[in-house]
mmCIF entry with sequence, helices, sheets and N, C-alpha, C, O atoms, coordinates in Angstrom:
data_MODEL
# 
_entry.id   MODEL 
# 
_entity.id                         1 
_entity.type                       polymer 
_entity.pdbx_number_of_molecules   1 
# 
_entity_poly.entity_id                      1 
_entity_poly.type                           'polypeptide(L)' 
_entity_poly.nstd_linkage                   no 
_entity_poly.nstd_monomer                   no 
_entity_poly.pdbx_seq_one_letter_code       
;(UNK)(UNK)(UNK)(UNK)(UNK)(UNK)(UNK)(UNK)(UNK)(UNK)(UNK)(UNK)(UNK)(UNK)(UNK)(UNK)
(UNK)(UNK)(UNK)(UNK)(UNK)(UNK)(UNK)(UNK)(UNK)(UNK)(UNK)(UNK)(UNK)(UNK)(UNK)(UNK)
(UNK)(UNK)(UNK)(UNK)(UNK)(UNK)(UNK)(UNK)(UNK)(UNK)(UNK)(UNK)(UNK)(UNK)(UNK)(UNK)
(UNK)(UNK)(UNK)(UNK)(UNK)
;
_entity_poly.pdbx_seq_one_letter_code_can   XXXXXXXXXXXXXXXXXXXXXXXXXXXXXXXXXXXXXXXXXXXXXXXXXXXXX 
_entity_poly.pdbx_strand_id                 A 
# 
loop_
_entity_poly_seq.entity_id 
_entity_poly_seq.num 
_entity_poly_seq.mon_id 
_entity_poly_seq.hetero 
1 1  UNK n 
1 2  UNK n 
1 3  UNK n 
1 4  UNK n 
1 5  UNK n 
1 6  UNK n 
1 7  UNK n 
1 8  UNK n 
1 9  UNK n 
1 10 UNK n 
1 11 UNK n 
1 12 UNK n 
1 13 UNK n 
1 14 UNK n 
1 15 UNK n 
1 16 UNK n 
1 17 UNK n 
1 18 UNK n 
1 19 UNK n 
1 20 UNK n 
1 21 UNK n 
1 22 UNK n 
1 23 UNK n 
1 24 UNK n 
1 25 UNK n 
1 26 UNK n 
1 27 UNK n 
1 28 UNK n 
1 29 UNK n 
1 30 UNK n 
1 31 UNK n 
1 32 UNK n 
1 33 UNK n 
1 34 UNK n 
1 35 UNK n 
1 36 UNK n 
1 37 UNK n 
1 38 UNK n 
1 39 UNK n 
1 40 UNK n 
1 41 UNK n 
1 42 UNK n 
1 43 UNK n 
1 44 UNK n 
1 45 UNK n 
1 46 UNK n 
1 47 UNK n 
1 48 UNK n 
1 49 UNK n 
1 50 UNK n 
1 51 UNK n 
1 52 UNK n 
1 53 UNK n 
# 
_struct_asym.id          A 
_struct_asym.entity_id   1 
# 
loop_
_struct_conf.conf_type_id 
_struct_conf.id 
_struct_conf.pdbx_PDB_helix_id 
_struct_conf.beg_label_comp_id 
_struct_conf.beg_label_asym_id 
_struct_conf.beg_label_seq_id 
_struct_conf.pdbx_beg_PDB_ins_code 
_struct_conf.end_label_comp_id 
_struct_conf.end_label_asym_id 
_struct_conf.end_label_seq_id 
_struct_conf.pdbx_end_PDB_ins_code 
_struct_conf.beg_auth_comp_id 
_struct_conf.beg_auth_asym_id 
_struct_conf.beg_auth_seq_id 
_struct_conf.end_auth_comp_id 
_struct_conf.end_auth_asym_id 
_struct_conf.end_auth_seq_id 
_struct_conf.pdbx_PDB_helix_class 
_struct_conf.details 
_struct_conf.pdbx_PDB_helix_length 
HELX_P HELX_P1 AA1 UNK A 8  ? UNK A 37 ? UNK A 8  UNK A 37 1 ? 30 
HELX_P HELX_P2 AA2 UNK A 39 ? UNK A 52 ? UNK A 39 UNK A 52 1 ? 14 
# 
_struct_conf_type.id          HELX_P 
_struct_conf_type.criteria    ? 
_struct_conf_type.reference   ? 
# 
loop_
_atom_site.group_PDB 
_atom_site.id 
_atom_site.type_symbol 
_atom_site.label_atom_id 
_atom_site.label_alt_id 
_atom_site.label_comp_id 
_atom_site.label_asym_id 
_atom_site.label_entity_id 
_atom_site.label_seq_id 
_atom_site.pdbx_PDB_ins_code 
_atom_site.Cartn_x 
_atom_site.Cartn_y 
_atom_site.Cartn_z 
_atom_site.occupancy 
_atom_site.B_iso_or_equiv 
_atom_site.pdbx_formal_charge 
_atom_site.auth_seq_id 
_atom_site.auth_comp_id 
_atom_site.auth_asym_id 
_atom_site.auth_atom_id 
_atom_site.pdbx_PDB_model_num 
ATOM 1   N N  . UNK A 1 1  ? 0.871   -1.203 0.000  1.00 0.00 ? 1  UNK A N  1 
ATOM 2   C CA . UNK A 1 1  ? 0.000   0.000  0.000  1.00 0.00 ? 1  UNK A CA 1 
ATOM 3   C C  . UNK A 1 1  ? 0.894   1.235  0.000  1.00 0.00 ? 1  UNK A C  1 
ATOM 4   O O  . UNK A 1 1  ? 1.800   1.474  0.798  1.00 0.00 ? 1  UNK A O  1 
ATOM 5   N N  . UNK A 1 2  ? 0.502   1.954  -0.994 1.00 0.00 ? 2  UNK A N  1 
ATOM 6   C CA . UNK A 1 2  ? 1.831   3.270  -1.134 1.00 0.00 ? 2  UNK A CA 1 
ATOM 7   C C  . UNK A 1 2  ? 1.001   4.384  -0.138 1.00 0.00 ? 2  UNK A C  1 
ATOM 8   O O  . UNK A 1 2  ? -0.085  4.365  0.441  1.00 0.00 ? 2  UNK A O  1 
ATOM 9   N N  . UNK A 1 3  ? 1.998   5.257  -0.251 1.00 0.00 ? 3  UNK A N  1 
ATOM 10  C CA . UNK A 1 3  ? 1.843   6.227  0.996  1.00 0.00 ? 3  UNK A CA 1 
ATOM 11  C C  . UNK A 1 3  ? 1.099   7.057  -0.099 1.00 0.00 ? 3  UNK A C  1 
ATOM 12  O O  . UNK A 1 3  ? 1.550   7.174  -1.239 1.00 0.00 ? 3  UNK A O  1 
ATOM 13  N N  . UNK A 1 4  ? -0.608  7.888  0.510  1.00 0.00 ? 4  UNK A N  1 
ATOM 14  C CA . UNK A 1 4  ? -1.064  8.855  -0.151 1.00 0.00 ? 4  UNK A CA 1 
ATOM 15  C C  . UNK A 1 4  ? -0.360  10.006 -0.791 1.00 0.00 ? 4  UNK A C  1 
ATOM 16  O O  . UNK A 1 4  ? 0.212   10.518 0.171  1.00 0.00 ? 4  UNK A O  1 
ATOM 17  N N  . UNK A 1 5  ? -0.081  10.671 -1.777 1.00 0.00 ? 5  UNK A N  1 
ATOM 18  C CA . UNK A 1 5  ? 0.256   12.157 -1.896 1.00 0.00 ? 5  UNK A CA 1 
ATOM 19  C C  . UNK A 1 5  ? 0.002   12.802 -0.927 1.00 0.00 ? 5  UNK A C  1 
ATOM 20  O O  . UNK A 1 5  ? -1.005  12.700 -0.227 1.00 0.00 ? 5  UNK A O  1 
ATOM 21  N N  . UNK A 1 6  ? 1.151   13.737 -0.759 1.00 0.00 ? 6  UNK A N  1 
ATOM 22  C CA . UNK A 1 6  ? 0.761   14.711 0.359  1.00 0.00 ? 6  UNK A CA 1 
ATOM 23  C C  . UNK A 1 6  ? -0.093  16.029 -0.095 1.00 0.00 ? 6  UNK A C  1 
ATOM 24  O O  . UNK A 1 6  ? -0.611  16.827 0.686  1.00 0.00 ? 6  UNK A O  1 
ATOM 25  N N  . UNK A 1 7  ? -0.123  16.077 -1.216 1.00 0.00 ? 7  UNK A N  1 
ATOM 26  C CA . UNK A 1 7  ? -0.621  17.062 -1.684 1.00 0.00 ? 7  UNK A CA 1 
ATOM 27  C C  . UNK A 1 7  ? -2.108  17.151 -1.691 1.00 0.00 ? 7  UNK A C  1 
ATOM 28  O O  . UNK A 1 7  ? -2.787  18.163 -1.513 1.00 0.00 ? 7  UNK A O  1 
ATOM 29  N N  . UNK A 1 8  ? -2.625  15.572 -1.994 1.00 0.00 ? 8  UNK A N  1 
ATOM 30  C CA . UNK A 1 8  ? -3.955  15.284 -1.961 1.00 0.00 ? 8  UNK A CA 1 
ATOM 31  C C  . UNK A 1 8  ? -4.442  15.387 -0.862 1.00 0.00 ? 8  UNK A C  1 
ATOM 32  O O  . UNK A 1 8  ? -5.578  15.851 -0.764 1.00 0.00 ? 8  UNK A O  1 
ATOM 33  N N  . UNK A 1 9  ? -3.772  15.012 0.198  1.00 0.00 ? 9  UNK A N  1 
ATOM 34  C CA . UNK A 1 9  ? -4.112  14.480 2.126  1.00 0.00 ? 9  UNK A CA 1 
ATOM 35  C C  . UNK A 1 9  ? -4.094  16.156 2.256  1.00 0.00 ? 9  UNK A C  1 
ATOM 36  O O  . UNK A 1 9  ? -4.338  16.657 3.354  1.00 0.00 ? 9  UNK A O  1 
ATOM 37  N N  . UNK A 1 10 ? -3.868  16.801 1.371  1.00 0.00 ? 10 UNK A N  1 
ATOM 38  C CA . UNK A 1 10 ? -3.703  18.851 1.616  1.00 0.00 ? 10 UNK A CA 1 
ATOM 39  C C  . UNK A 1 10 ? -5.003  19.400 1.379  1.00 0.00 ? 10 UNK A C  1 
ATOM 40  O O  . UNK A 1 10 ? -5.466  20.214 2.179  1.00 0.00 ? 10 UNK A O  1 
ATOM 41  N N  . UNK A 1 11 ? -5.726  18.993 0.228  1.00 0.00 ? 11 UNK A N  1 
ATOM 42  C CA . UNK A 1 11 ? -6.256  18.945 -0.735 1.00 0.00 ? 11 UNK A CA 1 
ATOM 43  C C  . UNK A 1 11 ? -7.713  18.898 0.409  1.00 0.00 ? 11 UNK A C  1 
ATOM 44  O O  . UNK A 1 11 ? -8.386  19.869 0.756  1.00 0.00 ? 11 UNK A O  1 
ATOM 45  N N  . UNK A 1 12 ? -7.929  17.195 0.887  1.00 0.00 ? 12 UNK A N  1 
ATOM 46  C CA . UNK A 1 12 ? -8.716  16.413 1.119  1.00 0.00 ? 12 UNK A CA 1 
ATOM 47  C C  . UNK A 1 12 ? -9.401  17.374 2.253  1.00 0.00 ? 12 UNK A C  1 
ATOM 48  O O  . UNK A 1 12 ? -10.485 17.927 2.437  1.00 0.00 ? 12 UNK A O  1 
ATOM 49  N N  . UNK A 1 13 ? -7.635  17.199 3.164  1.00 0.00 ? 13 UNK A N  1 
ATOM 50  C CA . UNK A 1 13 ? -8.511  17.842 4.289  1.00 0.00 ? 13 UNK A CA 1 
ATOM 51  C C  . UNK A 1 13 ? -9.054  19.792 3.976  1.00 0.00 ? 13 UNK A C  1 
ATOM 52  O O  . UNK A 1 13 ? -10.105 20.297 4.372  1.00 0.00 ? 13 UNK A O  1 
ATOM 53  N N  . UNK A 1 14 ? -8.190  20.339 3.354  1.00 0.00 ? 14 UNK A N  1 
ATOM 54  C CA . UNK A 1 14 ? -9.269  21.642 3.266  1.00 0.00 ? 14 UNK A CA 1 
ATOM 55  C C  . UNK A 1 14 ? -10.207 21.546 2.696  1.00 0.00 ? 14 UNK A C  1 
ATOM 56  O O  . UNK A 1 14 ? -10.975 22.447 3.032  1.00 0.00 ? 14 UNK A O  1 
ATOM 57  N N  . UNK A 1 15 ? -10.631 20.890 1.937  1.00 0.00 ? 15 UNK A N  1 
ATOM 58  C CA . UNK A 1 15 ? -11.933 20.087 1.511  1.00 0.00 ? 15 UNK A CA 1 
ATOM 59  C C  . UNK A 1 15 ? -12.844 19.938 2.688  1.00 0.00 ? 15 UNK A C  1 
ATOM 60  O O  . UNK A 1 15 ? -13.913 20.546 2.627  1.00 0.00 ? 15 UNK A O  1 
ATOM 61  N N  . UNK A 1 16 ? -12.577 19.202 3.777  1.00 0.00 ? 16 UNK A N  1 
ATOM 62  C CA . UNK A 1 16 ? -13.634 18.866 4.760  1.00 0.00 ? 16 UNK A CA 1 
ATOM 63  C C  . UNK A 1 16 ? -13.492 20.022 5.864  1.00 0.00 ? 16 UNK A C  1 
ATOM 64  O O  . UNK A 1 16 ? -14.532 20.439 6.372  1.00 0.00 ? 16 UNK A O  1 
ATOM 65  N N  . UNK A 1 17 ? -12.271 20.557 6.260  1.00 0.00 ? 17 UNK A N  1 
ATOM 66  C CA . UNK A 1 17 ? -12.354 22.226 6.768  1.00 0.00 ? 17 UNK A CA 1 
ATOM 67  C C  . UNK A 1 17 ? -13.452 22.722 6.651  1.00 0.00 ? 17 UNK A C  1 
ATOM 68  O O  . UNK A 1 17 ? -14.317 22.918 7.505  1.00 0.00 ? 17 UNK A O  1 
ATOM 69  N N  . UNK A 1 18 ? -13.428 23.072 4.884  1.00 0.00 ? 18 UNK A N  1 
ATOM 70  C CA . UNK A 1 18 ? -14.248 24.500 4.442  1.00 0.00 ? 18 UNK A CA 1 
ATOM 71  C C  . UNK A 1 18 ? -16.015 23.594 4.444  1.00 0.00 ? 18 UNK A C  1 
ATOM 72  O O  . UNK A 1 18 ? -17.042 24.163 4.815  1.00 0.00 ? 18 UNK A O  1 
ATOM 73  N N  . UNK A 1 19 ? -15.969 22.335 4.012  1.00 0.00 ? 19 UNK A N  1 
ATOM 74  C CA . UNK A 1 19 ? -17.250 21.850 4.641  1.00 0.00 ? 19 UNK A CA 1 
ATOM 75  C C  . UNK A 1 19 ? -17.896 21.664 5.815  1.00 0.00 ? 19 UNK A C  1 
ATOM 76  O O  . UNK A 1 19 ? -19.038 21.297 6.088  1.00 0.00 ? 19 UNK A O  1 
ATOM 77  N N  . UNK A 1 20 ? -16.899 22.004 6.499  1.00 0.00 ? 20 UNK A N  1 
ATOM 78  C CA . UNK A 1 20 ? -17.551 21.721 8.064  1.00 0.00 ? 20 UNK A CA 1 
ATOM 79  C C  . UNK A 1 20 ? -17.845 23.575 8.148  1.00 0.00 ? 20 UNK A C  1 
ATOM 80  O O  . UNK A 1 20 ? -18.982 24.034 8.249  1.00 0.00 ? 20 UNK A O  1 
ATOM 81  N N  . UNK A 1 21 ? -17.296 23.955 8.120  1.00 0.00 ? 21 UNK A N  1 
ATOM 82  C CA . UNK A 1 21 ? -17.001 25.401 8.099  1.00 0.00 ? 21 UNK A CA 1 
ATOM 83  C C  . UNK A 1 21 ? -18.137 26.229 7.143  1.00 0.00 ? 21 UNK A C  1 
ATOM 84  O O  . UNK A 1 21 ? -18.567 27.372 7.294  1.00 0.00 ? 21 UNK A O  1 
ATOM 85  N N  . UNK A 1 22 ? -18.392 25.436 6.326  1.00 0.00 ? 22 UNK A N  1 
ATOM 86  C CA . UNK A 1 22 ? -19.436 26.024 5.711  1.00 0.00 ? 22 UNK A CA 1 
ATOM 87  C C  . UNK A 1 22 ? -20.979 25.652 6.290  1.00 0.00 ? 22 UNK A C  1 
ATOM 88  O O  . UNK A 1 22 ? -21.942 26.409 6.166  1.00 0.00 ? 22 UNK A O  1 
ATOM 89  N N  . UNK A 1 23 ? -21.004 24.748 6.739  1.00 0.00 ? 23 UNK A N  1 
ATOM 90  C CA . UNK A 1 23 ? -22.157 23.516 7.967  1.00 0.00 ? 23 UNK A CA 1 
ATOM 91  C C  . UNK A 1 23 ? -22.159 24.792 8.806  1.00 0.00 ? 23 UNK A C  1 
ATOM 92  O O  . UNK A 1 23 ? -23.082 25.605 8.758  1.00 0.00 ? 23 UNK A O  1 
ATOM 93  N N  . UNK A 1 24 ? -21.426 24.882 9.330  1.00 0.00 ? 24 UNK A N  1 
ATOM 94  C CA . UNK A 1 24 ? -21.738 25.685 10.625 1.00 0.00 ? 24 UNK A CA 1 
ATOM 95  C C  . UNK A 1 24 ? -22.340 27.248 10.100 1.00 0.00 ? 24 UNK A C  1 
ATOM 96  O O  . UNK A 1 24 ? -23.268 27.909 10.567 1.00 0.00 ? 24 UNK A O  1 
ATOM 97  N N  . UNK A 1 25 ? -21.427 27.540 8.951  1.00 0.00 ? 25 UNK A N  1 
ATOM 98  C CA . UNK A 1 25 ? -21.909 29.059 8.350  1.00 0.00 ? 25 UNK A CA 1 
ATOM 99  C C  . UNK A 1 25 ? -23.504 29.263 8.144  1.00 0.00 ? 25 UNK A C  1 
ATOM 100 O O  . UNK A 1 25 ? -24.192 30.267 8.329  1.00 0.00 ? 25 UNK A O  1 
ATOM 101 N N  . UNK A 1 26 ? -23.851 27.974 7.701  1.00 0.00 ? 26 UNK A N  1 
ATOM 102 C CA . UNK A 1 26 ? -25.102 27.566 7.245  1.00 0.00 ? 26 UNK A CA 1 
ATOM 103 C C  . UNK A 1 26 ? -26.305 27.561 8.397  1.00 0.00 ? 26 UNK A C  1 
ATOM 104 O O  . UNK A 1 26 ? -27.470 27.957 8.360  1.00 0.00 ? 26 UNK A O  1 
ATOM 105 N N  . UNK A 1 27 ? -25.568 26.986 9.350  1.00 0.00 ? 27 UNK A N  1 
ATOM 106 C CA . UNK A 1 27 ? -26.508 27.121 10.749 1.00 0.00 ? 27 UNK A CA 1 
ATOM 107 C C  . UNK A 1 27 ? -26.902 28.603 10.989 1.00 0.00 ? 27 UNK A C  1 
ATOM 108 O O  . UNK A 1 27 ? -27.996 29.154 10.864 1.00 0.00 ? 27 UNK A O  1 
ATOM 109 N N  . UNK A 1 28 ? -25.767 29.058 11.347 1.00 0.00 ? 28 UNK A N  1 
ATOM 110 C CA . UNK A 1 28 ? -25.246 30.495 11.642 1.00 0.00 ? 28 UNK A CA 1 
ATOM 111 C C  . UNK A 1 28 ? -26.388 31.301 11.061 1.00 0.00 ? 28 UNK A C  1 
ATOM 112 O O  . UNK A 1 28 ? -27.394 31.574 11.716 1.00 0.00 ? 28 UNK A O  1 
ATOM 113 N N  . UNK A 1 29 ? -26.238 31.592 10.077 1.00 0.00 ? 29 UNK A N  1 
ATOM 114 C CA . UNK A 1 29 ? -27.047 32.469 8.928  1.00 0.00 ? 29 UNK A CA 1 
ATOM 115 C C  . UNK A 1 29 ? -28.658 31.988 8.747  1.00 0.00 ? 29 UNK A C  1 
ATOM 116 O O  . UNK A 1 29 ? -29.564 32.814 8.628  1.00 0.00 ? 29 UNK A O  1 
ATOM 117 N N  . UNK A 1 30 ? -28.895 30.417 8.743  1.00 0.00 ? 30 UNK A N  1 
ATOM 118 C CA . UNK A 1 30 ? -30.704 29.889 8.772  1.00 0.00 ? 30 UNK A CA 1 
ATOM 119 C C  . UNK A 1 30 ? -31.034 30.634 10.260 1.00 0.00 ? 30 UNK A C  1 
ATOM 120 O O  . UNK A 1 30 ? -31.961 31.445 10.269 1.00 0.00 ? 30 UNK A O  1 
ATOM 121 N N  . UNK A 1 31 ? -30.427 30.421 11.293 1.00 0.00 ? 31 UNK A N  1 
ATOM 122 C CA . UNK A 1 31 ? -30.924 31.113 12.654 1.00 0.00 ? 31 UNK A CA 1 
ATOM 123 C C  . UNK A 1 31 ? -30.959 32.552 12.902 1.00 0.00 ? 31 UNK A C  1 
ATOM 124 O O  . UNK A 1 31 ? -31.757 33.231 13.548 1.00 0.00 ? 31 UNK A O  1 
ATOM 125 N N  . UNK A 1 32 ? -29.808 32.892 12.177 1.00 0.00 ? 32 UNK A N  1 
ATOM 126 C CA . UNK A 1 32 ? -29.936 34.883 12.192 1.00 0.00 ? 32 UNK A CA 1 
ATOM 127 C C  . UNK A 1 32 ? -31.508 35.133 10.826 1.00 0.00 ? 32 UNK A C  1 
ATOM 128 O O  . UNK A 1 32 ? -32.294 36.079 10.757 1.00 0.00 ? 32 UNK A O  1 
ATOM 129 N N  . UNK A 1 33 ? -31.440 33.979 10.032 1.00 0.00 ? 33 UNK A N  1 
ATOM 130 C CA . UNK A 1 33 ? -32.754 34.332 8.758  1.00 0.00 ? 33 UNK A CA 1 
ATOM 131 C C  . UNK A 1 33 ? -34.344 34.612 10.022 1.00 0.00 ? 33 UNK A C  1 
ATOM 132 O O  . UNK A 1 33 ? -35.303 35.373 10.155 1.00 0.00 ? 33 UNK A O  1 
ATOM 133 N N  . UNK A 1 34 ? -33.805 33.581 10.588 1.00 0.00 ? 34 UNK A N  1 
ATOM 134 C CA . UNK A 1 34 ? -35.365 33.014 11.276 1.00 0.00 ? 34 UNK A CA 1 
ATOM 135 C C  . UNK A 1 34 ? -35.636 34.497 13.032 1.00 0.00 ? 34 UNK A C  1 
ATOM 136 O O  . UNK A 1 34 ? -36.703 35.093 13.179 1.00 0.00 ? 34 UNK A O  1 
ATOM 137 N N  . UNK A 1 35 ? -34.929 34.613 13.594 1.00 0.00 ? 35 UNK A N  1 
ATOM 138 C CA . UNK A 1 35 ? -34.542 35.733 14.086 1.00 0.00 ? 35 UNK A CA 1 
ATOM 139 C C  . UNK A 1 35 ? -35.090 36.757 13.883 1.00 0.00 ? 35 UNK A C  1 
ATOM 140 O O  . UNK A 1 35 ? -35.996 37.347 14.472 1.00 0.00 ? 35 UNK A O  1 
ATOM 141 N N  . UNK A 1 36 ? -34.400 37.008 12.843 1.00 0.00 ? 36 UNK A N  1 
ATOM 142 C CA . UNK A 1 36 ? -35.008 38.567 11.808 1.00 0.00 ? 36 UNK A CA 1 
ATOM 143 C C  . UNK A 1 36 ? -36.029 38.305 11.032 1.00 0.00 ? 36 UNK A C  1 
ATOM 144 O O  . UNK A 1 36 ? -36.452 39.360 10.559 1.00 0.00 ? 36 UNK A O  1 
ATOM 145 N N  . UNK A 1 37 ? -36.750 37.201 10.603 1.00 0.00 ? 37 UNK A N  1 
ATOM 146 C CA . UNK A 1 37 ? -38.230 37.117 10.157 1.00 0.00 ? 37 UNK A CA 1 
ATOM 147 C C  . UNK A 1 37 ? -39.259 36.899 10.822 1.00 0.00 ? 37 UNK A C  1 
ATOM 148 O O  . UNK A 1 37 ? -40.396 36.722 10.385 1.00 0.00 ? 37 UNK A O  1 
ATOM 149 N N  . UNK A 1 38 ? -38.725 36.904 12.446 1.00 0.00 ? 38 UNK A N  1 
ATOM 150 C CA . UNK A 1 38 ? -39.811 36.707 13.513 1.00 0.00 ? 38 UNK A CA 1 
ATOM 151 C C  . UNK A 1 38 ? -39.684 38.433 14.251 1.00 0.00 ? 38 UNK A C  1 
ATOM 152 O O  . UNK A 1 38 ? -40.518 38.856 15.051 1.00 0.00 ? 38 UNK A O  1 
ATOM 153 N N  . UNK A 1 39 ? -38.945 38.925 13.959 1.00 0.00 ? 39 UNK A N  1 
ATOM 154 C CA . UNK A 1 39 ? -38.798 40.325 14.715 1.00 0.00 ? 39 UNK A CA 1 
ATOM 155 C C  . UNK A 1 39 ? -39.179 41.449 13.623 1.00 0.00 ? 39 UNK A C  1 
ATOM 156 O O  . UNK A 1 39 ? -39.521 42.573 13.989 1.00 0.00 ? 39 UNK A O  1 
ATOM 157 N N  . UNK A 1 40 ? -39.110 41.123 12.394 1.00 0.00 ? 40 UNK A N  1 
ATOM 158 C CA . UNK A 1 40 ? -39.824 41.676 11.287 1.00 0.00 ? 40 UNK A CA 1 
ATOM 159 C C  . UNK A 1 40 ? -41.372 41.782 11.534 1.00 0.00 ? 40 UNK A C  1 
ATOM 160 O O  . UNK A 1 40 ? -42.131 42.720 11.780 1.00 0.00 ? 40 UNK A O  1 
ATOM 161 N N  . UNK A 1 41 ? -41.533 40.328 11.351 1.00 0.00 ? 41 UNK A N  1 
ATOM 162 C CA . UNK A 1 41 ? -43.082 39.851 11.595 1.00 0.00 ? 41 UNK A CA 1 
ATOM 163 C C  . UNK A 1 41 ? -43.615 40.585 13.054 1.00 0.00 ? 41 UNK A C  1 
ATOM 164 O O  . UNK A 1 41 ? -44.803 40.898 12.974 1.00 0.00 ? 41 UNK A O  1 
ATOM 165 N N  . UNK A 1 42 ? -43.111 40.853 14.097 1.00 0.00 ? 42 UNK A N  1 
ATOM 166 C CA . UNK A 1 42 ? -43.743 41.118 15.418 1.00 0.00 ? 42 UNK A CA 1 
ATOM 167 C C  . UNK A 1 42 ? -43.733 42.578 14.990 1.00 0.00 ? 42 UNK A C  1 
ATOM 168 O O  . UNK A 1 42 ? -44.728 43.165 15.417 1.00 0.00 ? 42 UNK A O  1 
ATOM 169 N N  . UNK A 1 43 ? -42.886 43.366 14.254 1.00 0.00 ? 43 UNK A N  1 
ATOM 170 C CA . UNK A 1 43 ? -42.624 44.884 14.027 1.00 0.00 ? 43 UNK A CA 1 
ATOM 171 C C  . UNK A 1 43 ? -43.872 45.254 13.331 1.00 0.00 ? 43 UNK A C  1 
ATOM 172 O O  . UNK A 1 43 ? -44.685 46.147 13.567 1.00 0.00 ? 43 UNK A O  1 
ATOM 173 N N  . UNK A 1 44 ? -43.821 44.303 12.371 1.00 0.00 ? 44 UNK A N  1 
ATOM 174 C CA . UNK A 1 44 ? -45.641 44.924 11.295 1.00 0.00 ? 44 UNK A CA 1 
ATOM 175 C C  . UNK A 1 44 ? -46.547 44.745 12.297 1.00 0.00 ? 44 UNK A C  1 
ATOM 176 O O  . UNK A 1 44 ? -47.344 45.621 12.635 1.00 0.00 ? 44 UNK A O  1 
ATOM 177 N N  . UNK A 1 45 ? -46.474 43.667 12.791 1.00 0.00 ? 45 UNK A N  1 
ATOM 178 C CA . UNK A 1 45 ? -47.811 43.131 13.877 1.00 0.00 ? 45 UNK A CA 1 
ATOM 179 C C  . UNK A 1 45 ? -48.261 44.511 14.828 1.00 0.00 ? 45 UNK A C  1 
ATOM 180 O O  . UNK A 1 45 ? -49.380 44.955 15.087 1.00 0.00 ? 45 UNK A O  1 
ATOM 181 N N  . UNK A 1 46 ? -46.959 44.957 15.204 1.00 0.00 ? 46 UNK A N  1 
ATOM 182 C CA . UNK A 1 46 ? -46.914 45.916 15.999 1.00 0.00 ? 46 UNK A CA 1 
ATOM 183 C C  . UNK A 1 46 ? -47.643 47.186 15.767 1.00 0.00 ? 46 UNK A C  1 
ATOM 184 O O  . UNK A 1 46 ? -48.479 47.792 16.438 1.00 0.00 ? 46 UNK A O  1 
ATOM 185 N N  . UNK A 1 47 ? -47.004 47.444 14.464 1.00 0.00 ? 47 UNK A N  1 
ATOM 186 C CA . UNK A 1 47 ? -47.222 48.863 13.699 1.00 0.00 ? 47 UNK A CA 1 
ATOM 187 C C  . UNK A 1 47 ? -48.523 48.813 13.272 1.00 0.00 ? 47 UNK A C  1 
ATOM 188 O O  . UNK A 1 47 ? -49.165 49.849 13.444 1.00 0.00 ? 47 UNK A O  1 
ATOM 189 N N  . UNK A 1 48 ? -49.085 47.885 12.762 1.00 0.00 ? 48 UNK A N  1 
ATOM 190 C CA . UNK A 1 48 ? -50.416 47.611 12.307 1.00 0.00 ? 48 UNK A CA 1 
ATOM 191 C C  . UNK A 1 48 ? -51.532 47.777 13.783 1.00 0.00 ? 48 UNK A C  1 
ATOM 192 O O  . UNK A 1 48 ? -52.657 48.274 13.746 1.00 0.00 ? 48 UNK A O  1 
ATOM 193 N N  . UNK A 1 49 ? -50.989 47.334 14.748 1.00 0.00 ? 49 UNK A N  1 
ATOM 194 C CA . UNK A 1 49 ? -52.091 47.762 16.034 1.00 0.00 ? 49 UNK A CA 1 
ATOM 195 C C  . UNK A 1 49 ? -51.804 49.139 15.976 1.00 0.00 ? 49 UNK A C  1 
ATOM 196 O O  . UNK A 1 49 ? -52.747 49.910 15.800 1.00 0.00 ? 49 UNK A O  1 
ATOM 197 N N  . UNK A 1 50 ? -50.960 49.462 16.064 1.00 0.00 ? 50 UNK A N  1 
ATOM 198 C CA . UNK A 1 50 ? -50.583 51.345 16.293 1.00 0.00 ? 50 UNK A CA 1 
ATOM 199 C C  . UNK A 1 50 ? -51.620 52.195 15.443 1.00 0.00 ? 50 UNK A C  1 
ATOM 200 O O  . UNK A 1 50 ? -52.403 53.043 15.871 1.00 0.00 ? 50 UNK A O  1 
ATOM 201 N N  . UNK A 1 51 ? -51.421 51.722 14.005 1.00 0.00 ? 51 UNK A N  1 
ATOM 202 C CA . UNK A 1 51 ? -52.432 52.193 12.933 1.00 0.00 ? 51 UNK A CA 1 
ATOM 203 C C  . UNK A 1 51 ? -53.853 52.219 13.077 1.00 0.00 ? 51 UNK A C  1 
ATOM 204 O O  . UNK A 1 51 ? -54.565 53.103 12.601 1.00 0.00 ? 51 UNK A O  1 
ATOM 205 N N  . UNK A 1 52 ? -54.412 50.877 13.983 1.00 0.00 ? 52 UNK A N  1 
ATOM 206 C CA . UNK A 1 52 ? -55.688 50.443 14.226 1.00 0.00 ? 52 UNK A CA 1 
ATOM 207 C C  . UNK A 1 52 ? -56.284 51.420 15.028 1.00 0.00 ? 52 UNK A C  1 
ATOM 208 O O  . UNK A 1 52 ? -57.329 51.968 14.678 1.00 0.00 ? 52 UNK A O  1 
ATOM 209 N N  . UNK A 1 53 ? -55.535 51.768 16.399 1.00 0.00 ? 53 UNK A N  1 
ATOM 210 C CA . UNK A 1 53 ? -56.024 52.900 17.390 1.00 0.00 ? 53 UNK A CA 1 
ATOM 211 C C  . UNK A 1 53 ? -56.035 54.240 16.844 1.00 0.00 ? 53 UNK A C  1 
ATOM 212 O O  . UNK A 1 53 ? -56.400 55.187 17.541 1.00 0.00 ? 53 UNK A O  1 
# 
C-alpha cells in the first residue's frame, strides 16, 4: 500500500475544513434568517395595532 500524496491528504482535508465550516456558516445564517423574520413579523404586527387605534 503506497503512501497517499501529500498534496492530496492537503487537498482532502481543506476540503472537509471548508465543509464543516461552511455547515456551521449555514446554521449560523438559517438562525440569524429566522430571528429577523420573527422580529420583522412582530414589528408589522406591531405597527399595524398602532395604525388600528
Amino acid at each position: 500500500m503506497k503512501k497517499p500524496d501529500m498534496a492530496f491528504v492537503g487537498i482532502l482535508g481543506i476540503a472537509m475544513a471548508l465543509a464543516v465550516y461552511a455547515g456551521i456558516a449555514a446554521v449560523f445564517f438559517y438562525i440569524l434568517y429566522r430571528v429577523i423574520k420573527a422580529a420583522v413579523k412582530k414589528g408589522i404586527i406591531e405597527a399595524h395595532e398602532e395604525m388600528k387605534q
